[in-house]
C-alpha positions in Angstrom: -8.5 -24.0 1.9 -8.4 -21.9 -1.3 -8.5 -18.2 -0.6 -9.4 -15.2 -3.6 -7.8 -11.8 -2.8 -9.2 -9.3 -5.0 -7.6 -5.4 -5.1 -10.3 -3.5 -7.5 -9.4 -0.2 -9.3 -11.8 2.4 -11.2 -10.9 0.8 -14.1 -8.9 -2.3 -12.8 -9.0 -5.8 -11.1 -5.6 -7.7 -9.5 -6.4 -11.3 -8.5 -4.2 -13.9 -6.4 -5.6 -17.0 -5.5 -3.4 -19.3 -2.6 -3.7 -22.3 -1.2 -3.7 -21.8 2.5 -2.2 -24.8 3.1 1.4 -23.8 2.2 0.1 -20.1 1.5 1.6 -20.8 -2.0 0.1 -18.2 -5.0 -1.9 -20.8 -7.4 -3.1 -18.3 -9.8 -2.5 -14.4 -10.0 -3.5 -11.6 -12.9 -4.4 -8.2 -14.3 -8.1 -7.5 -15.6 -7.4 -3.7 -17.0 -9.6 -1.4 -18.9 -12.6 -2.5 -17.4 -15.6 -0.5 -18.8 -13.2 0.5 -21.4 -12.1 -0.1 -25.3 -9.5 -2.5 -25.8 -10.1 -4.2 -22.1 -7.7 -7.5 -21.3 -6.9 -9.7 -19.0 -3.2 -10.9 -18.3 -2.6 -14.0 -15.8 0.0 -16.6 -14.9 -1.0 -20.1 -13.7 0.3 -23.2 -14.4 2.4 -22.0 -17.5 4.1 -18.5 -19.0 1.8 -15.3 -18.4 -0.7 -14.9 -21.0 -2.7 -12.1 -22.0 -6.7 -12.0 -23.6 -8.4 -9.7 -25.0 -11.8 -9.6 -23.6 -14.6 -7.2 -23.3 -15.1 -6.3 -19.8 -18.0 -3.4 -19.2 -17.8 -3.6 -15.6 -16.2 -5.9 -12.5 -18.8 -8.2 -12.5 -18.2 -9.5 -15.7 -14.3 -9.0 -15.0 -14.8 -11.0 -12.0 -16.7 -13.7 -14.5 -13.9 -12.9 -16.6 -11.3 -14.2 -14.1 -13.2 -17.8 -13.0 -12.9 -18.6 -16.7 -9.1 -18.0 -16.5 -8.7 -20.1 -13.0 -11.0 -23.0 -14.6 -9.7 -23.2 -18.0 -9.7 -26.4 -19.5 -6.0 -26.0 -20.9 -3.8 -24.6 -17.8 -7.1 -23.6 -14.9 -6.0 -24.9 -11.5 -9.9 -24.8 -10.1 -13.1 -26.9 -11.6 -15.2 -25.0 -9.6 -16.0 -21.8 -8.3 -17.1 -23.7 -5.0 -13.5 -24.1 -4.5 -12.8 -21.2 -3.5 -13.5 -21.0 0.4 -13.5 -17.1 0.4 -12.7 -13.8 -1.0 -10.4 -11.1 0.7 -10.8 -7.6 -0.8 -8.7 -4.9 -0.2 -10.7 -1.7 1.3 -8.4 1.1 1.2 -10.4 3.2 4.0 -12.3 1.6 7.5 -12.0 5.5 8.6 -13.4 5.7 12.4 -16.0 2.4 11.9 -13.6 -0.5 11.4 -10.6 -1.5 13.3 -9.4 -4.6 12.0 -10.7 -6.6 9.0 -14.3 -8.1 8.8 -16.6 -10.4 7.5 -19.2 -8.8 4.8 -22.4 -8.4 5.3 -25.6 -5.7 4.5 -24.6 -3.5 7.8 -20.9 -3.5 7.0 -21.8 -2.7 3.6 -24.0 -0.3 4.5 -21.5 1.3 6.8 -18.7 1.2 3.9 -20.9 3.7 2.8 -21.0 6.3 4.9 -17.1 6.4 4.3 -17.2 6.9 0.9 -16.3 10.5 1.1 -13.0 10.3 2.9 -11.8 8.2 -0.4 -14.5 8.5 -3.2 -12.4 6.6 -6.2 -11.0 4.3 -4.0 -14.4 3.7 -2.0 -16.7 3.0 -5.0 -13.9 0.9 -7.0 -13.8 -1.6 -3.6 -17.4 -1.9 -3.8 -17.5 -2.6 -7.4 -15.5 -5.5 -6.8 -17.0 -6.7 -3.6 -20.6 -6.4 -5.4 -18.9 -8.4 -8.3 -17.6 -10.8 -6.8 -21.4 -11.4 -4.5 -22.7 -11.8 -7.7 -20.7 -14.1 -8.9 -20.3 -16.3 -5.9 -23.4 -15.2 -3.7 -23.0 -18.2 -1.1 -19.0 -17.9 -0.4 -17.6 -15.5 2.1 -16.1 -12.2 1.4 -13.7 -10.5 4.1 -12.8 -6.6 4.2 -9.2 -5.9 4.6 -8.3 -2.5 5.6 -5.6 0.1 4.3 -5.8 1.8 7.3 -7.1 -0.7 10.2 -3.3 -0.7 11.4 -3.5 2.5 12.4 -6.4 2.5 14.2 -3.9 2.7 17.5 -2.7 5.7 16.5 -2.8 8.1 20.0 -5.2 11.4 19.3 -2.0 13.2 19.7 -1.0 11.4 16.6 -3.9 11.5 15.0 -5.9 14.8 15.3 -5.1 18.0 12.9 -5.5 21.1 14.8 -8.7 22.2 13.9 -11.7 23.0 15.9 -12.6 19.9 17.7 -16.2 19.9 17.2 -15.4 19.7 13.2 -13.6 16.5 14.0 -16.4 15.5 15.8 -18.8 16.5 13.2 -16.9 15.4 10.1 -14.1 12.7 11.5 -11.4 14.9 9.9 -7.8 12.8 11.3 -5.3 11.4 10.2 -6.0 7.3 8.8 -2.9 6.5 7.4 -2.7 4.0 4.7 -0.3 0.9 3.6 -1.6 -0.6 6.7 -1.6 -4.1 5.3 2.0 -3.7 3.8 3.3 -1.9 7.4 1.8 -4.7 9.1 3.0 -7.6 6.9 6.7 -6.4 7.1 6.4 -5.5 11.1 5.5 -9.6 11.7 7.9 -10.6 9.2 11.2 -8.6 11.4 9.6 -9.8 14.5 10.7 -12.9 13.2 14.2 -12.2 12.0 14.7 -10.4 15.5 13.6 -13.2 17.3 10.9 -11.6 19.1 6.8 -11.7 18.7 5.5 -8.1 16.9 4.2 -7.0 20.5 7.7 -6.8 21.6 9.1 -4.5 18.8 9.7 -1.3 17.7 10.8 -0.5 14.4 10.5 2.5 11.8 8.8 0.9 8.3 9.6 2.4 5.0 7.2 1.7 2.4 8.5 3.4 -1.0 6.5 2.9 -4.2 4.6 5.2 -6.3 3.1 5.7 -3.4 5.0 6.6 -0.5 4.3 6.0 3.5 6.6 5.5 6.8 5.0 3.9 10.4 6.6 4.4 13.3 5.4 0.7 15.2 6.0 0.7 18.8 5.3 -2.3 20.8 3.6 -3.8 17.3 1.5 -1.4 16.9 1.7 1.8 14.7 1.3 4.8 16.3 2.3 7.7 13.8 2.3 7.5 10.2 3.3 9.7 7.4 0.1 9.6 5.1 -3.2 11.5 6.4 -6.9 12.4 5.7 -5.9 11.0 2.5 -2.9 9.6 0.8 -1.4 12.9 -0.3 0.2 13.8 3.1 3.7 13.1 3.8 6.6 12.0 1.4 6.7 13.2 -2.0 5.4 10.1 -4.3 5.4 9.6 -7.6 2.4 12.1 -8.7 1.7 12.8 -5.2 3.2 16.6 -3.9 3.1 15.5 0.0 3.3 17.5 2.5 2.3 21.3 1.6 1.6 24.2 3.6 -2.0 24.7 3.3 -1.8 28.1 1.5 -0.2 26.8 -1.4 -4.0 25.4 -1.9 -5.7 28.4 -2.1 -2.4 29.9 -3.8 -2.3 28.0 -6.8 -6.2 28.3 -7.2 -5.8 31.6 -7.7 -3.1 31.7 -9.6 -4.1 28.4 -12.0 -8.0 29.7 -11.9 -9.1 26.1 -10.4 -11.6 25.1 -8.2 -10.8 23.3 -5.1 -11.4 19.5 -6.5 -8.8 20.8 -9.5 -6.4 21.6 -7.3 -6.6 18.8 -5.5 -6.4 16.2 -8.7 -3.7 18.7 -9.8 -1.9 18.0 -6.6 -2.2 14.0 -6.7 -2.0 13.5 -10.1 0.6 15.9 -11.5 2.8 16.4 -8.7 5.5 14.7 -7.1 8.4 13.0 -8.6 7.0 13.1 -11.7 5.8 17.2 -11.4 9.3 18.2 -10.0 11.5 16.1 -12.5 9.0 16.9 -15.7 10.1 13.2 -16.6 8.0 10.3 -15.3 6.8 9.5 -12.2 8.7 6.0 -12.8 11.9 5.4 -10.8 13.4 3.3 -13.0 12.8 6.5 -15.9 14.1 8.8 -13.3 17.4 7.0 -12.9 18.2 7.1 -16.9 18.0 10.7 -16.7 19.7 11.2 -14.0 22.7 8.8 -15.7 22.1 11.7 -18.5 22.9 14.3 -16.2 19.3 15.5 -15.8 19.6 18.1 -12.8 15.6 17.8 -12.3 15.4 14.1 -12.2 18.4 14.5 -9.5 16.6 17.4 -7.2 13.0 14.7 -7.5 14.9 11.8 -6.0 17.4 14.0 -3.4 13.5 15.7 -2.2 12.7 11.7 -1.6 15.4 11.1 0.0 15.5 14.0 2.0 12.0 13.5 3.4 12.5 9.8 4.3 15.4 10.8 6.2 13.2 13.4 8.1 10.6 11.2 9.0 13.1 8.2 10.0 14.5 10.9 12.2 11.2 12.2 13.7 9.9 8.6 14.1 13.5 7.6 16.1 12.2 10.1 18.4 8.7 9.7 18.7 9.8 5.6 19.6 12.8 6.4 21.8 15.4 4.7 19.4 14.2 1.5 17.3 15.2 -2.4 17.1 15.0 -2.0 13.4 14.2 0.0 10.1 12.7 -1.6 7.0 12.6 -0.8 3.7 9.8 -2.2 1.6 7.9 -1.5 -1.6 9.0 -1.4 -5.3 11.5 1.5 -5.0 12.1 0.8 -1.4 13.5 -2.8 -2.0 15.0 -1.9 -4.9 16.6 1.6 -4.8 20.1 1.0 -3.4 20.6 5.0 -3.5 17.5 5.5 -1.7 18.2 3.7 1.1 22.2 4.5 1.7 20.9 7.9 1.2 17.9 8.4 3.9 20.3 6.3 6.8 23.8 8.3 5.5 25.0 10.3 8.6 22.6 9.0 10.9 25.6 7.1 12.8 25.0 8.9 15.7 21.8 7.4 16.3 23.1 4.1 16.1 22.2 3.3 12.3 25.4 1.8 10.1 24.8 -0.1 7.2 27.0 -2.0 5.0 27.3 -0.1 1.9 28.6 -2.8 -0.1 26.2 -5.3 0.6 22.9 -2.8 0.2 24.6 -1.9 -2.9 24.2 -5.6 -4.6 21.2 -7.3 -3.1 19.7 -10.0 -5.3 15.7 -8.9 -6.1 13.1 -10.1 -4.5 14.8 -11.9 -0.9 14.9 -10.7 2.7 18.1 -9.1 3.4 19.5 -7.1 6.7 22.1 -4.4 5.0 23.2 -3.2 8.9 26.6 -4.2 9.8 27.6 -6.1 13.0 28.1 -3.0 15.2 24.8 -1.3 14.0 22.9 -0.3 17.0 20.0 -0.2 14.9 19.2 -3.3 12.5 18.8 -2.5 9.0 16.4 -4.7 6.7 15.5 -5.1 3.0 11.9 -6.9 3.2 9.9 -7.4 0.2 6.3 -6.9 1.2 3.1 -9.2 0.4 -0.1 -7.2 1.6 -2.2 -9.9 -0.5 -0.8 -12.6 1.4 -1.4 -10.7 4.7 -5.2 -10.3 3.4 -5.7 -13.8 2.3 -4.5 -14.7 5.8 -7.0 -12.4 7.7 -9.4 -14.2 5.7 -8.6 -17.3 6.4 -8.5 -16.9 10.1 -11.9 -14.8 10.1 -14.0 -17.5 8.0 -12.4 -20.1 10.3 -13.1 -18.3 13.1 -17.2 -17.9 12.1 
């Protein structure tokens, strides 16, 4: 079985296509700039990555744009589109309808809908894709894969904002949480290095990237999460300001003479790592200035730090100690500083890693940088959220 996942952007389109039968990636690419000047499309299959420049107006024609790529005479690994068993998507918000992932149809697109907005760009750049890719391949089966179905177990103690309930009611204003499919992949993936099945652990996941999350998973299932309503709530992410006290809102309109949508792009576009350093919202950027002696840079990445110690802390207590931690995501894996950082002094709660070996981990493998007599295991887990969709897929299509 050949499975498509597709993650679609405003102006964007990553593919991966795997064979399900080794769940190897067969195919994998870029389309950017769609509906824009100078649109391309960059993708790797059999040989080196290559790169086209194409016109692309919208995902339809990007998705058209990527079935030439995967059946290209010179290097395709597909003759025909009716190769492809079915198409995962990645839907960043299921809000209070879905659950767990789901086969597409008119209701459930019809539903998708209605949550358009608790995540307007996100919503209509998923449905761009999925209606791209129905056009393309009207007869194969497309599967919705949710950002924030893992947290659907989330208690209402977790989950409610104190508010008046009957405007929860009314508007479904709670915390979703998102990262679901990465917290998910990397909670089955420790299950197996502990030894256990994911129903029988509890473990604190760390997902740092540009954008920033942290579940606390007890039993295998999350049940507090750092991100909210929408993804600006919690850490402090690359242009994201996290958590704020709700004045500062109607503070800075005031002040900056913006409406409330301003301040809120203001706050998820300009903020963050990259608004408190004046730098970049790149890590890798942030950690040649600091090598500079940057004192801004420094106080972006100590604020980071400081807040995924906080939450690790919190979420210790919220599961009544942990079997594990885990550190994913591109700044997660690969920021040694980061993570010696958040778990530094934290001894007393049973967490003691080996700073030598967390200071020279080879990119891109599974690591556990805890030492023998760490209560508390300690794990560097590279995530795969596609291959976590294409497996939903798989099973759901089989399952039909």
């Amino acid at each position: 079985m050949k499975v498509l996942v597709i993650n679609a952007g405003s102006s964007s389109l990553k593919f991966q296509l795997f064979d399900m039968e080794d769940e190897k990636v067969i195919a994998k690419g870029n389309c950017e700039k769609i509906g824009l000047e100078g649109s391309f499309i960059g993708y790797k299959t059999k040989g080196d990555k290559k790169e086209v420049m194409t016109s692309m107006p919208d995902h339809t024609i990007a998705i058209q744009k990527v079935f030439e790529v995967l059946m290209n005479k010179e290097d395709g690994v597909i003759n025909s589109v009716n190769e492809i068993s079915a198409v995962g998507h990645r839907v960043v918000q299921g809000g209070w309808i879905f659950d767990k992932s789901v086969v597409l149809n008119e209701k459930v697109i019809e539903d998708l809908s209605l949550l358009e907005p608790l995540s307007p760009l996100h919503a209509k750049a998923n449905m761009a894709g999925i209606r791209g890719c129905m056009a393309v391949m009207p007869n194969i089966p497309q599967v919705a894969v949710f950002d924030t179905a893992f947290h659907a177990t989330m208690p209402a103690k977790a989950y409610m904002y104190g508010i008046k309930y009957e405007d929860y009611e009314k508007y479904h204003i709670r915390r979703y949480g998102f990262h679901g499919t990465s917290h998910r992949y990397v909670t089955g993936e420790v299950a197996k290095l502990l030894g256990k099945k994911p129903e029988e652990v509890n473990v604190i996941t760390v997902h740092i990237g540009n954008g920033s999350s942290i579940t606390a998973v007890k039993n295998g299932q999350s049940v507090d999460t750092t991100m909210g309503l929408t993804p600006i709530e919690g850490l402090i992410m690359g242009t994201r300001s996290g958590d704020l006290e709700p004045g500062v809102y109607n503070y800075l309109a005031d002040k900056k003479g913006m409406t409330c949508n301003e301040v809120l792009n203001y706050l998820n576009k300009e903020c963050g790592i990259l608004g408190v350093s004046g730098v970049s919202s790149d890590m890798r950027e942030i950690n040649d200035a600091i090598l500079k002696g940057n004192k801004r840079a420094r106080l972006a990445l100590d604020m980071l730090i400081y807040r995924v110690k906080k939450y690790i802390g919190s979420y210790l207590a919220v599961l009544g100690g942990a079997d594990a931690i885990v550190f994913t995501g591109g700044i997660g894996e690969n920021q040694e500083d980061l993570r010696e950082g958040a778990l530094e002094g934290m001894e007393y709660c049973g967490i003691e890693i080996d700073k030598d070996k967390n200071n020279h981990l080879p990119r891109g493998t599974v690591e556990e940088i805890s030492t023998v007599n760490s209560k508390i295991r300690v794990f560097r887990i590279p995530t795969d959220e596609e291959k976590l969709i294409a497996r939903d897929t798989k099973a759901l299509v089989e399952d039909k």
